[in-house]
FIKE-678871 format. One record per residue (C-alpha): residue number from 1; residue in three letters; y, x, z. Coordinates in nm, 3 decimals, always signed. Example, Ala and Ser with C-alpha at 12.3 -4.5 7.8 and 13.67 -1.06 7.14 Angstrom:
  num  residuo        y        x        z
    1      ala   -0.450   +1.230   +0.780
    2      ser   -0.106   +1.367   +0.714
//
This chain:
  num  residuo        y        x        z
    1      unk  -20.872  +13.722  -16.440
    2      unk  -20.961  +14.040  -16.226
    3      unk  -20.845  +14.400  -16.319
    4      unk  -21.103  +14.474  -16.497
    5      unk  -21.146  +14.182  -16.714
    6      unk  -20.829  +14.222  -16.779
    7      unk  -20.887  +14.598  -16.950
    8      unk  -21.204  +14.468  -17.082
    9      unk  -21.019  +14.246  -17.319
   10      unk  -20.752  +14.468  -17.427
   11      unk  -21.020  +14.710  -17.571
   12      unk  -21.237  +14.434  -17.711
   13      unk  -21.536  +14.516  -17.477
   14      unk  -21.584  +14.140  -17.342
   15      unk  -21.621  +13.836  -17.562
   16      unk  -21.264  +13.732  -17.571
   17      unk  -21.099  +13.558  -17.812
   18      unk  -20.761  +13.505  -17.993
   19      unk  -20.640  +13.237  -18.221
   20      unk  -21.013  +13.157  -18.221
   21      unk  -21.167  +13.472  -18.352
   22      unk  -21.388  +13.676  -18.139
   23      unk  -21.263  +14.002  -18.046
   24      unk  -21.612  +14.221  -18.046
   25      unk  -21.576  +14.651  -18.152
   26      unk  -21.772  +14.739  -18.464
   27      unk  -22.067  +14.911  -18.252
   28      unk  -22.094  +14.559  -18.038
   29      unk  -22.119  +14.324  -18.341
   30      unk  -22.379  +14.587  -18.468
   31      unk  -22.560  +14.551  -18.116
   32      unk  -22.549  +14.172  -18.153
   33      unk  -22.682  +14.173  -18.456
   34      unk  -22.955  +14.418  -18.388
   35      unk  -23.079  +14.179  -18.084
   36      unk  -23.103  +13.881  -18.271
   37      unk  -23.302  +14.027  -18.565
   38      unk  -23.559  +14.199  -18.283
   39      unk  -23.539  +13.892  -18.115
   40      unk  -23.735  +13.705  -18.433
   41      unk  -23.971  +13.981  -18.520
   42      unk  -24.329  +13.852  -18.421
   43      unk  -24.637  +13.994  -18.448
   44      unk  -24.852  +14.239  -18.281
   45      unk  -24.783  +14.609  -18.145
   46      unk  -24.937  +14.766  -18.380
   47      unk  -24.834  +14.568  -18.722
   48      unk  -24.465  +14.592  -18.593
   49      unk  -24.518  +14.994  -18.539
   50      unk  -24.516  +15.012  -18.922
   51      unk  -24.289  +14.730  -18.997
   52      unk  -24.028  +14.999  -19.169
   53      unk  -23.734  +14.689  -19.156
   54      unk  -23.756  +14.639  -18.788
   55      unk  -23.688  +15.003  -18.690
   56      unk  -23.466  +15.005  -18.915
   57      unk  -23.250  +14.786  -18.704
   58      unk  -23.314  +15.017  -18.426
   59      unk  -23.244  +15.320  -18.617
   60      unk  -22.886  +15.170  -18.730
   61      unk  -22.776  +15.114  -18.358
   62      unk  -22.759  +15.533  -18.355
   63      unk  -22.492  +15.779  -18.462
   64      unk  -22.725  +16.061  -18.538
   65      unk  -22.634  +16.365  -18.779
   66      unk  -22.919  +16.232  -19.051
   67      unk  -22.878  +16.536  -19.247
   68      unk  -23.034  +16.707  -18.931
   69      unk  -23.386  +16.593  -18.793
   70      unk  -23.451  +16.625  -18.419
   71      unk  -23.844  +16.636  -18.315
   72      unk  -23.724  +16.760  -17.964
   73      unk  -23.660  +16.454  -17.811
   74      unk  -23.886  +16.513  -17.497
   75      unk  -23.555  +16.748  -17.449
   76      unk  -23.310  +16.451  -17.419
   77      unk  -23.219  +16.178  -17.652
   78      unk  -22.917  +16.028  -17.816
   79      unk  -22.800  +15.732  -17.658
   80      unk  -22.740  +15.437  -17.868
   81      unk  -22.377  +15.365  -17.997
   82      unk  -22.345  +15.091  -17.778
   83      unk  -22.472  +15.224  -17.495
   84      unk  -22.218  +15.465  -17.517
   85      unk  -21.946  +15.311  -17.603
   86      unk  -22.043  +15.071  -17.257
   87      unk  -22.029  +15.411  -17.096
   88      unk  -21.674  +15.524  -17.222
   89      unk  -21.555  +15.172  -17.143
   90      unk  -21.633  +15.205  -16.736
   91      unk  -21.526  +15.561  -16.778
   92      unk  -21.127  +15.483  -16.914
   93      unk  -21.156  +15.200  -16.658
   94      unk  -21.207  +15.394  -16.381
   95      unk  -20.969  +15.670  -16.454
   96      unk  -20.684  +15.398  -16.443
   97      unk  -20.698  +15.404  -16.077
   98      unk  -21.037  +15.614  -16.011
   99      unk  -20.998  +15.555  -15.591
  100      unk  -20.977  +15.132  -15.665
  101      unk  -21.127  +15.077  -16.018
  102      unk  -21.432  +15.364  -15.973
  103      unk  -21.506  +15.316  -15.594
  104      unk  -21.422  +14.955  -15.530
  105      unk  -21.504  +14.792  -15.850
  106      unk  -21.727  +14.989  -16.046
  107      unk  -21.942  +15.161  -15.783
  108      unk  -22.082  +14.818  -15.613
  109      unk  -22.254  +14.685  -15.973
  110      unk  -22.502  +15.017  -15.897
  111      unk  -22.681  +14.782  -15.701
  112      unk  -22.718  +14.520  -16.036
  113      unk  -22.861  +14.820  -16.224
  114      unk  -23.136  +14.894  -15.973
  115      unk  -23.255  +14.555  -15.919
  116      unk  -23.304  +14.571  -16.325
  117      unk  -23.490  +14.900  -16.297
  118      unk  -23.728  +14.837  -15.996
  119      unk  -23.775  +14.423  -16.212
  120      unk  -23.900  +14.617  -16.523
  121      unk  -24.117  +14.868  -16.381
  122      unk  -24.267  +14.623  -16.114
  123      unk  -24.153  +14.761  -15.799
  124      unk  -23.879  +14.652  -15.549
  125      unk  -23.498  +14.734  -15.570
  126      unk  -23.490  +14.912  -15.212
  127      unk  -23.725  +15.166  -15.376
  128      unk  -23.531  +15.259  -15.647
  129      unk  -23.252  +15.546  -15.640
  130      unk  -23.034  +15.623  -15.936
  131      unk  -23.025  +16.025  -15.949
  132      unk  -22.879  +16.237  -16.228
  133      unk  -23.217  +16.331  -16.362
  134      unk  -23.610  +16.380  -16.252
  135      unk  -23.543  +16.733  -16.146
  136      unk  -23.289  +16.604  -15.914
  137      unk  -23.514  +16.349  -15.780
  138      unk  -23.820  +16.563  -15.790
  139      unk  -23.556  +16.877  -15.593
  140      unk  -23.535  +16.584  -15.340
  141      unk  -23.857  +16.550  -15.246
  142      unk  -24.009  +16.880  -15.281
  143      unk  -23.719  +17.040  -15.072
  144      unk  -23.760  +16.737  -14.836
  145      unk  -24.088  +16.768  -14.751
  146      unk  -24.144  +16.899  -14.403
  147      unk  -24.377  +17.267  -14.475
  148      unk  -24.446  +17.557  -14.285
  149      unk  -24.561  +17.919  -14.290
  150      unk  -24.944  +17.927  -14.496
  151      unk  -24.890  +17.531  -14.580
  152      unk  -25.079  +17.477  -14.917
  153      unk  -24.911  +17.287  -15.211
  154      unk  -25.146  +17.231  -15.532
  155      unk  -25.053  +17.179  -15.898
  156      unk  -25.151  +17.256  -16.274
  157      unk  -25.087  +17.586  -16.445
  158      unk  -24.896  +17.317  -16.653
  159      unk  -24.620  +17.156  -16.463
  160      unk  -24.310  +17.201  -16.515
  161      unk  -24.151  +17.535  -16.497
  162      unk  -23.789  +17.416  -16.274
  163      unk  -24.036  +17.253  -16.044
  164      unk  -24.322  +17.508  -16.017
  165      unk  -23.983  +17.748  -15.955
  166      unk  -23.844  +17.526  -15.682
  167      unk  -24.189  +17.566  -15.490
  168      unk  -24.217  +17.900  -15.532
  169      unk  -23.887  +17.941  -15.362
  170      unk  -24.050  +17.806  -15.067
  171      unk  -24.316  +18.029  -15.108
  172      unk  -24.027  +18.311  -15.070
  173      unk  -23.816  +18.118  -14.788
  174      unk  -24.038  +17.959  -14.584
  175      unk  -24.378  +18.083  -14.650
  176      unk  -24.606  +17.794  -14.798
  177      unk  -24.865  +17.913  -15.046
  178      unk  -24.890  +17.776  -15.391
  179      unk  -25.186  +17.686  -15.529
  180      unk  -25.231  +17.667  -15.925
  181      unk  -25.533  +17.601  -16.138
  182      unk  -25.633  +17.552  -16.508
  183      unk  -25.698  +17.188  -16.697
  184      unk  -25.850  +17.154  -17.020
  185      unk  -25.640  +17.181  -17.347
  186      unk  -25.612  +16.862  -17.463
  187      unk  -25.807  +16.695  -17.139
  188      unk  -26.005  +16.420  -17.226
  189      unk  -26.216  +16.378  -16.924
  190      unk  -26.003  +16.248  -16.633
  191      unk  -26.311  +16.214  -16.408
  192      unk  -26.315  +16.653  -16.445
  193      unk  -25.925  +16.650  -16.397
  194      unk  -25.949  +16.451  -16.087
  195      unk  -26.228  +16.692  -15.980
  196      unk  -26.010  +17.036  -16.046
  197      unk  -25.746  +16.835  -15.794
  198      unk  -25.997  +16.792  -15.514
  199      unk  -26.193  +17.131  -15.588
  200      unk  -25.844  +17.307  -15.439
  201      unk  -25.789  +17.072  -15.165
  202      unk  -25.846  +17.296  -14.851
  203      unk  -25.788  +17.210  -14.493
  204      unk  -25.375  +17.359  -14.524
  205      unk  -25.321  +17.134  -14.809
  206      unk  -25.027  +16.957  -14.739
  207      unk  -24.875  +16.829  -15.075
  208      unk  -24.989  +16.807  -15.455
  209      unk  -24.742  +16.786  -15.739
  210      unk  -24.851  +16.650  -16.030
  211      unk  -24.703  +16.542  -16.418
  212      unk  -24.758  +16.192  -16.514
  213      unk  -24.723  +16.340  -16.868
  214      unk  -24.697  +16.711  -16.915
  215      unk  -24.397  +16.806  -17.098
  216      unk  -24.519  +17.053  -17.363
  217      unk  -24.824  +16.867  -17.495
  218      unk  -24.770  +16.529  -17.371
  219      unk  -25.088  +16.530  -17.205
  220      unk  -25.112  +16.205  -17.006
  221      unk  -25.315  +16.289  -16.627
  222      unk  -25.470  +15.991  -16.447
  223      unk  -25.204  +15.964  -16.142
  224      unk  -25.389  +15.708  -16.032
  225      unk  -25.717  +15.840  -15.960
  226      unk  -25.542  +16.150  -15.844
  227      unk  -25.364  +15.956  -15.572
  228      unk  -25.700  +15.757  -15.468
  229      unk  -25.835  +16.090  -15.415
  230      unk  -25.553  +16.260  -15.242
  231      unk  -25.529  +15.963  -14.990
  232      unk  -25.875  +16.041  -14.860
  233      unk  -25.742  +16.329  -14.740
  234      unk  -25.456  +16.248  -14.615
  235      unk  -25.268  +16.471  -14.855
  236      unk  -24.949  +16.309  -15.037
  237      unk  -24.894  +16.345  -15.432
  238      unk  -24.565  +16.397  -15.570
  239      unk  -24.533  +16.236  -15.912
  240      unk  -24.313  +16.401  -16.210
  241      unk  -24.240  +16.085  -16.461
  242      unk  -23.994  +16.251  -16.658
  243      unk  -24.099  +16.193  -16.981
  244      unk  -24.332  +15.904  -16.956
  245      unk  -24.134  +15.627  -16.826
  246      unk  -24.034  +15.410  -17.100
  247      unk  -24.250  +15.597  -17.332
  248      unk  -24.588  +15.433  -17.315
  249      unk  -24.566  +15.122  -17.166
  250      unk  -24.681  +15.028  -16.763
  251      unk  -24.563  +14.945  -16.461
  252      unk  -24.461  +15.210  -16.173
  253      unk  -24.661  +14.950  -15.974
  254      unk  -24.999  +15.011  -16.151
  255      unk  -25.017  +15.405  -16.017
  256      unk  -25.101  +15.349  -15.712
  257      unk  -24.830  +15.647  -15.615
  258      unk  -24.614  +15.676  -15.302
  259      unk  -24.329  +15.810  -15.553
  260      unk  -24.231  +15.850  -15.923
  261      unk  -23.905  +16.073  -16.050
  262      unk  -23.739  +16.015  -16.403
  263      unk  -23.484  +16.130  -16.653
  264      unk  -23.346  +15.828  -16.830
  265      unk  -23.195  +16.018  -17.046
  266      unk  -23.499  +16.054  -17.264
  267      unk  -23.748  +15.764  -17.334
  268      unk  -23.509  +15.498  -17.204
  269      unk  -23.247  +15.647  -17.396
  270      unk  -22.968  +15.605  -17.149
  271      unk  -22.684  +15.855  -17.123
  272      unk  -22.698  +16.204  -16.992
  273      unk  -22.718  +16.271  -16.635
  274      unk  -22.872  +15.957  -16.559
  275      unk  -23.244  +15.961  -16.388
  276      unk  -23.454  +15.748  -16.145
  277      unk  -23.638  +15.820  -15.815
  278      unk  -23.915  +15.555  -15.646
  279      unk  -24.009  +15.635  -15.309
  280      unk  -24.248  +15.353  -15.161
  281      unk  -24.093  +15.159  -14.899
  282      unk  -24.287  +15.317  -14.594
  283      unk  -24.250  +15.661  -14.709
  284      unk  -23.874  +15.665  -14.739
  285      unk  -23.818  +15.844  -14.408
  286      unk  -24.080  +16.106  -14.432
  287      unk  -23.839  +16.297  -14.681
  288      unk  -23.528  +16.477  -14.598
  289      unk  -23.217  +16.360  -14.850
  290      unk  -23.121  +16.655  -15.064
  291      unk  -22.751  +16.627  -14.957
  292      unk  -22.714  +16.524  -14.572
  293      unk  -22.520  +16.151  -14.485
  294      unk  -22.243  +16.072  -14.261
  295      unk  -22.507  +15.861  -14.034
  296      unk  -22.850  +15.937  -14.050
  297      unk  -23.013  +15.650  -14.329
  298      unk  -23.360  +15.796  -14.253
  299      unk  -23.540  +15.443  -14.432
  300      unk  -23.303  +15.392  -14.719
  301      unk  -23.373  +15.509  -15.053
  302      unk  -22.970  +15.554  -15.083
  303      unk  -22.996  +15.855  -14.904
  304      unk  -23.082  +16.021  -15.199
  305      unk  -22.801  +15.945  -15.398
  306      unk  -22.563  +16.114  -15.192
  307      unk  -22.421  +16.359  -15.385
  308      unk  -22.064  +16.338  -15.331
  309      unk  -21.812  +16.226  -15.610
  310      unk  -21.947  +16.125  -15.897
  311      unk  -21.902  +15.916  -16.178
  312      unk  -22.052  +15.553  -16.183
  313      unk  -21.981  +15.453  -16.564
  314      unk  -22.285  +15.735  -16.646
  315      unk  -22.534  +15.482  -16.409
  316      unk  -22.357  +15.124  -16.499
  317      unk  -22.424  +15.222  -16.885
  318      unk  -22.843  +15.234  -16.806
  319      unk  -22.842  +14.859  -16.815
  320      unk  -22.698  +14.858  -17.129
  321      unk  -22.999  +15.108  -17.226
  322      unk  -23.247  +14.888  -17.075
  323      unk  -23.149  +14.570  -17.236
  324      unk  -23.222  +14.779  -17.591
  325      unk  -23.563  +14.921  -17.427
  326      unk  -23.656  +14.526  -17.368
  327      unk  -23.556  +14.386  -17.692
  328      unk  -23.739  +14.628  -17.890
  329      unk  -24.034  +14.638  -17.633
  330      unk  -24.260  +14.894  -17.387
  331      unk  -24.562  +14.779  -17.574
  332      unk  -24.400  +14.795  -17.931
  333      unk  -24.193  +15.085  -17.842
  334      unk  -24.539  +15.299  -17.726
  335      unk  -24.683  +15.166  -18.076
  336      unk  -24.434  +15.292  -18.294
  337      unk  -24.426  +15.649  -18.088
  338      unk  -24.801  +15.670  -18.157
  339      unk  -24.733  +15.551  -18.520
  340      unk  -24.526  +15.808  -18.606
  341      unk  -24.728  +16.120  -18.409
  342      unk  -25.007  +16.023  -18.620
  343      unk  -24.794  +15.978  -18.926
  344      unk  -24.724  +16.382  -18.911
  345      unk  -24.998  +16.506  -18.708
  346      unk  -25.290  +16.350  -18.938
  347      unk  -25.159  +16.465  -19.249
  348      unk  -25.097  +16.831  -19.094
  349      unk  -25.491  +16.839  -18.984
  350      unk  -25.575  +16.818  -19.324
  351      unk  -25.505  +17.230  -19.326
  352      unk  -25.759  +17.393  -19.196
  353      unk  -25.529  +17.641  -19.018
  354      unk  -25.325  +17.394  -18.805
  355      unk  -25.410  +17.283  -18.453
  356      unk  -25.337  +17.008  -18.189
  357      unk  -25.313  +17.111  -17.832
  358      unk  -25.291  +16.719  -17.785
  359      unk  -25.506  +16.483  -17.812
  360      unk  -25.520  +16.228  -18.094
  361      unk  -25.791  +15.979  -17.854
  362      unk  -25.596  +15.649  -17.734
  363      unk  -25.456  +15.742  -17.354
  364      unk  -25.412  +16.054  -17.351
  365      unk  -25.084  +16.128  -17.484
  366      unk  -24.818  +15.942  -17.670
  367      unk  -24.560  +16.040  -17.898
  368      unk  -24.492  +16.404  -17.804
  369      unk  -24.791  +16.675  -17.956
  370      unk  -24.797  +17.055  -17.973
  371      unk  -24.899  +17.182  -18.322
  372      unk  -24.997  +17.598  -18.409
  373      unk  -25.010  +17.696  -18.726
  374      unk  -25.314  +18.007  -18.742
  375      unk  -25.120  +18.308  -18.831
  376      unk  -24.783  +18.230  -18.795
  377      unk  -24.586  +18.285  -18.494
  378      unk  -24.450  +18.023  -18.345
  379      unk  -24.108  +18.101  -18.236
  380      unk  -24.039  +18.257  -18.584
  381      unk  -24.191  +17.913  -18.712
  382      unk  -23.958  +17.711  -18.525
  383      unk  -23.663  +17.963  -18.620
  384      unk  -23.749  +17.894  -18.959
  385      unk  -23.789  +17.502  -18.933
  386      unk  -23.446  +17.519  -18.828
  387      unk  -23.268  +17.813  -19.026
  388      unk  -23.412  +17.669  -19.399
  389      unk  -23.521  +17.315  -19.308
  390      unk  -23.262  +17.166  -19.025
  391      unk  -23.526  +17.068  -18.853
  392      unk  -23.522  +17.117  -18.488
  393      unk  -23.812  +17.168  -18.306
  394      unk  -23.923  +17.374  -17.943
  395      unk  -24.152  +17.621  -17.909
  396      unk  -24.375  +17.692  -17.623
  397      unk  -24.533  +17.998  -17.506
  398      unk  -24.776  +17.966  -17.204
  399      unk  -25.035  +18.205  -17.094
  400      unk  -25.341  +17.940  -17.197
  401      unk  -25.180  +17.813  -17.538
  402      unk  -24.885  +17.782  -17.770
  403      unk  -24.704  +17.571  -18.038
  404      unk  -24.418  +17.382  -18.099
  405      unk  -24.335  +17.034  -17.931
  406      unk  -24.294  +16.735  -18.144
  407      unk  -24.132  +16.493  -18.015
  408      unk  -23.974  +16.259  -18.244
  409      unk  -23.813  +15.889  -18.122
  410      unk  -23.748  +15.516  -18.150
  411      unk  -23.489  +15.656  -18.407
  412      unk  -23.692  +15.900  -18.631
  413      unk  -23.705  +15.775  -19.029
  414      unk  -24.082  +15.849  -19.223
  415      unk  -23.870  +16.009  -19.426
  416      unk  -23.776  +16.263  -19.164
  417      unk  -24.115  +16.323  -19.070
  418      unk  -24.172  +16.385  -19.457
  419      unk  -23.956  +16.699  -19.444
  420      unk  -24.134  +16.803  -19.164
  421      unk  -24.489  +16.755  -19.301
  422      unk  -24.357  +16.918  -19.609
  423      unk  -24.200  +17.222  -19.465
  424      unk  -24.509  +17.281  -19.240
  425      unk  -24.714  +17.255  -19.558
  426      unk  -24.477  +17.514  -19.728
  427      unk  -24.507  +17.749  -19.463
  428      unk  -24.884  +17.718  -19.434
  429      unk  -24.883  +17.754  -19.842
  430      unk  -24.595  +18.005  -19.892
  431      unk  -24.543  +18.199  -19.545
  432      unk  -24.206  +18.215  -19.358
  433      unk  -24.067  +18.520  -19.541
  434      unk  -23.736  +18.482  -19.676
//
């Protein structure tokens, strides 16, 4: 029996056995048991969104604070129990003997992980790097890009702020100018978003950096159509994924991008510090690594996972989040997130003074929303949510809008969103005063 198996079975983490009964934790009987019963369900997407006794299988494999309610999980998400109790596992193996256990055992099942992520999203393994998060992936690429002095690099007014931030660094070191422009709040017409994209491409463009879903309305942009385009011209598109993978359901594949970047820590539902970067196979080498390698690795997509020593029970413990993603379902999973936006959103429109800066129409967002309330302000709003309610919610100011993010999960009771609805409804009836 190797080391590890070994340890395994003195903390009850594999299936062993004594006198004939089966050695499992609490949290991994709980697991079992929540596989098999998700296993059985049948029945569409959409009937299963409001099957209440399915999620609540999913809900029970959390440790949340239920006297709390968290709508902010476009932030980050908790991980399941199991999940990280996989995670803690790897993490007291490894610190046995971290320069054996974490580097010679541990660290080779990496490559198990991303053949399971590049299988599920449809593209191959040697694509797929495991970062820390999208903005570390995303840092990659936009600081590996080869631009000079008066190079153009496009985007939305609405992408997000670290990554607008990183580019206009480059503005400041090297030079490049940015270029920003305006989409429609909600956009429902991806024909005119495509055509604000090529409406700034000029002869100096030399990069576009786009959001697959944009983080404070969950606007979903047609990355697609926006890469078709760009191609014609030669111009690459960097993709931001970070809050759409695992969130509505397709395949990295179906984009028709060169690259995608991802925080697994939030749909997915993986631990913290755990993310994902695709770069198609042919454009590996056109981007510097963010950390240089002992021997140039110019063509493989490990070069961007070089970031010295690191833990690998934070990465190991995705598969463990991925096998939960797959036995509830992308298709269910997107289902349910719609289910419950509409569950809260819906009843909220029935006030005359509340408004969406999402759409509602299927395909163009998912299961975050932005809601403003006419007349209150919206960071005294969410102050209050949280101060009288417990209810924690993120607030957005941006020169063309504002409300707070919604973003409630796979975990989120109705009767969660209840206190929600019924809090908004007391502010819009009462005020915020205390």
């Amino acid at each position: 029996m190797s080391t590890r198996r070994r340890f395994l079975t003195s903390l009850g983490g594999s299936a062993a056995v004594a006198g004939g009964l089966s050695i499992v934790p609490s949290d991994w009987r709980s697991a079992i048991a929540t596989a098999r019963e998700l296993s059985r369900t049948q029945g569409t997407p959409e009937s299963i969104a409001a099957d209440e006794e399915f999620w609540r299988q999913v809900q029970g494999a959390f440790t949340v604070d239920r006297s709390l309610v968290n709508l902010n999980n476009g932030g980050v998400s908790p991980t399941p129990a199991h999940v990280l109790e996989a995670m803690k596992r790897d993490l007291d193996f490894a610190n046995q003997m971290p320069v054996y256990n974490g580097w010679q055992i541990l660290a080779p099942q990496r490559e198990a992980i991303r053949a399971r992520l590049a299988r599920e999203w449809g593209v191959d393994a040697e694509e797929v790097a495991i970062t820390r998060n999208a903005s570390e992936s995303l840092h990659s690429l936009l600081g590996g890009t080869d631009l000079a002095a008066g190079d153009e690099v496009v985007t939305t007014t609405q992408d997000y702020p670290w990554m607008v931030a990183a580019l206009k660094q480059r503005e400041r070191r090297h030079g490049i100018v940015l270029r920003e422009f305006q989409i429609p709040i909600p956009a429902e017409d991806p024909e005119e978003v495509v055509r604000r994209f090529e409406a700034q491409i000029t002869d100096r463009t030399r990069l576009i950096l786009m959001c697959h879903m944009l983080n404070r309305t969950g606007q979903i942009l047609p990355v697609r159509s926006v890469a078709e385009m760009a191609r014609r011209y030669d111009v690459p598109v960097i993709v931001d994924g970070a809050q759409s993978l695992a969130h509505h359901h397709f395949k990295i594949s179906d984009l028709g991008c060169d690259n995608y970047s991802v925080s697994l820590h939030k749909w997915l539902q993986a631990p913290i510090g755990t993310g994902l970067l695709y770069v198609k196979r042919d454009k590996i080498s056109d981007f510097w690594p963010w950390q240089s390698t002992l021997e140039p690795i110019d063509d493989d997509i490990r070069k961007f996972e070089e970031v010295g020593t690191h833990p690998e029970a934070n990465f190991l413990a995705i598969g463990e989040a991925l096998t939960f993603h797959q036995l509830i379902g992308g298709e269910r999973k997107e289902a349910r997130l719609l289910y419950l936006r509409d569950y809260w959103a819906k009843r909220l429109l029935e006030h005359d003074r509340i408004r969406l800066n999402t759409s509602l129409e299927p395909g163009f967002a998912c299961g975050i929303a932005n809601v403003r309330v006419e007349g209150l302000e919206t960071s005294a709003l969410r102050d209050w949510l949280w101060g009288e309610h417990k209810i924690f919610t993120t607030a957005y100011y941006h020169d063309e809008f504002t409300g707070l993010r919604i973003s409630p999960s796979t975990y989120t009771t109705l009767e969660e969103l209840d206190r929600f609805v019924d809090a908004m409804t007391s502010a819009l009836e009462n005020g915020i005063e205390s």
